[in-house]
N, C-alpha and C positions, 0 to 999 in steps of 0.2 A: 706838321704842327703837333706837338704833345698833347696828350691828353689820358685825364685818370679811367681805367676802366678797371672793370672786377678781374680778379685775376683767369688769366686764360694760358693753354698751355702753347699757345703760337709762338711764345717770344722764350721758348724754353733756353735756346742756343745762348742767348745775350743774356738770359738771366743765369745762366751757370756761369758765364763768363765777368756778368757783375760780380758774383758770391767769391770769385777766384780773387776780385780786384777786393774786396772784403777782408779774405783771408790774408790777404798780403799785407793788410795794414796791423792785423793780429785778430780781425775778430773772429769767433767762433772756438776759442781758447776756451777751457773751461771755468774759468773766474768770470766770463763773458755774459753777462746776465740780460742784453738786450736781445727783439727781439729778432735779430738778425743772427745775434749767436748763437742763440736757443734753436735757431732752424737750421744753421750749418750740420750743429750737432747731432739734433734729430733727422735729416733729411736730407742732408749733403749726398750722403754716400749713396741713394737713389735718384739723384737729379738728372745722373749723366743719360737715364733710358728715359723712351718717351711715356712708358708706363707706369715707373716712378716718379715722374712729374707728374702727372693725369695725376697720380691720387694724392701729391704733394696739392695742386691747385685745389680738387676735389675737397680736401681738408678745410683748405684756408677761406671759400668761399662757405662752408659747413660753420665756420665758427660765429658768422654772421648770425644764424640761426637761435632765438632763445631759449627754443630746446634741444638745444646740440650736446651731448655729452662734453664736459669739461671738467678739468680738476675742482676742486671748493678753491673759492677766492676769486677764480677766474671769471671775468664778467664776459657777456658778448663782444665779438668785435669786427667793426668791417673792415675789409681789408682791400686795400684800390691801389692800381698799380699807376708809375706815370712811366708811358709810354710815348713813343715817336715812329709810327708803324710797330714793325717787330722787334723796336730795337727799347729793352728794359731801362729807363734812368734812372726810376727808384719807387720806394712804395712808402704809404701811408697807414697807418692803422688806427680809425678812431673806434673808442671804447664806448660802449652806447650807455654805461652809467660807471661811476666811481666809487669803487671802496675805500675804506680809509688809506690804503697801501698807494693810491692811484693818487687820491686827494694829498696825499705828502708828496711825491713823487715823480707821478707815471703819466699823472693828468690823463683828459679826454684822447689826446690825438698827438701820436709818436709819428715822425718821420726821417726817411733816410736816402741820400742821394747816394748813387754808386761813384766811387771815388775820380773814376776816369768824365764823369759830366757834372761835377762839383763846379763853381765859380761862375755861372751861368745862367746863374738868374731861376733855374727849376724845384729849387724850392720853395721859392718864396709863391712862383705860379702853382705848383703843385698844392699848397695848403691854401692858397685863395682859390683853386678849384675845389676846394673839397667841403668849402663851408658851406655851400647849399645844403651837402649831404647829409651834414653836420645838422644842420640844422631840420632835414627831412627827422631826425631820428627822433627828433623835438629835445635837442639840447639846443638853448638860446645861445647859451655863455658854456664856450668850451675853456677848459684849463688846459694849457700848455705848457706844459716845462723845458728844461734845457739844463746840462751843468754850468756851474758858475765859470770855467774857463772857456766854454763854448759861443765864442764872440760871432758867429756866421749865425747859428741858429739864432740866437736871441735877435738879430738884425731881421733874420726872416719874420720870427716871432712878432716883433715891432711892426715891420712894413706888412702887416696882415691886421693891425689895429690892434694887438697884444698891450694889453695895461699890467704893467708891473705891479704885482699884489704884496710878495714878499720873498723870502729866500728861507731857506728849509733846509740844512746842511746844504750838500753840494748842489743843491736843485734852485733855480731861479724858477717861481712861479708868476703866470701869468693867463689874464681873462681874455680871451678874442669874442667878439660882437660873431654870430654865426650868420647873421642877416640885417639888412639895412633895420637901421630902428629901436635892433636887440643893445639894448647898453651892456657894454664889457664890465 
């Protein structure tokens, strides 16, 4: 049974093995600005040891942290994996507040399913697991976005209680309830 935990280095083999199935569809490209791309780039080429993941994970769970070193602009962020034993399907990232960059954009809470367990229903579980968490960090009302040709997500988006707010160039935005009660 899947389920989201913090990142750990157990599931390193499948998760190099997603980043490959990543790569093949183009991301991690330089024009690649999501953040799947951004960590090929940075962190690809140390995944394949178990020492360069240890401080690959070491990182990602550090960025949770408020006083973690980060670039300006950059807000906190947790990072949850969804798992099936040791075998990676994909990860989530919510951002524990919004800059304006986020609030046009990037919203509270990105996620990504690995190509090969796409069509399967784990995203839409993956982000109705994660709104407790969401809402532990005391966001009520998470903003989620999607692009506007991105028909799968906006359907996840929706079936998670997503109220369509507006659209903002290529970005469809939208309010999810994080807990019974919370109005989107």
């Amino acid at each position: 049974m899947p389920e989201l935990i913090r990142p750990l280095p157990r599931v390193r083999e499948s998760y190099v093995a997603a980043m490959a199935e990543f790569q093949a569809e183009g991301r991690g490209k330089p024009d690649d600005q999501t953040m799947i791309g951004v960590e090929i780039r940075e962190f690809g080429s140390t995944w394949h040891t178990p020492e360069g993941f240890a401080r690959y994970v070491s990182r990602l769970r550090a960025e949770a942290e408020e006083d973690a070193p980060r670039p300006p602009g950059i807000v906190p962020a947790t990072t949850l994996w969804w798992v099936d034993g040791a075998e990676y399907l994909g990860r989530l990232a919510v951002r524990h507040r919004l800059t304006p960059r986020l609030l046009e954009g990037g919203g509270h809470i990105g996620f990504d399913v690995r190509p090969s367990a796409r069509r399967r229903g784990h995203a839409t579980a993956m982000l109705r697991a994660a709104l407790p968490v969401v809402a532990g960090l005391g966001i009520d009302r998470a903003l989620v976005t999607c692009d506007v040709d991105n028909v799968a997500s906006r359907k996840v988006i929706e079936a998670c209680g997503g109220e369509f707010e507006d659209r903002r160039g290529v970005k469809l935005r939208f309010w999810v309830a994080t807990s019974p009660g919370s109005a989107p």
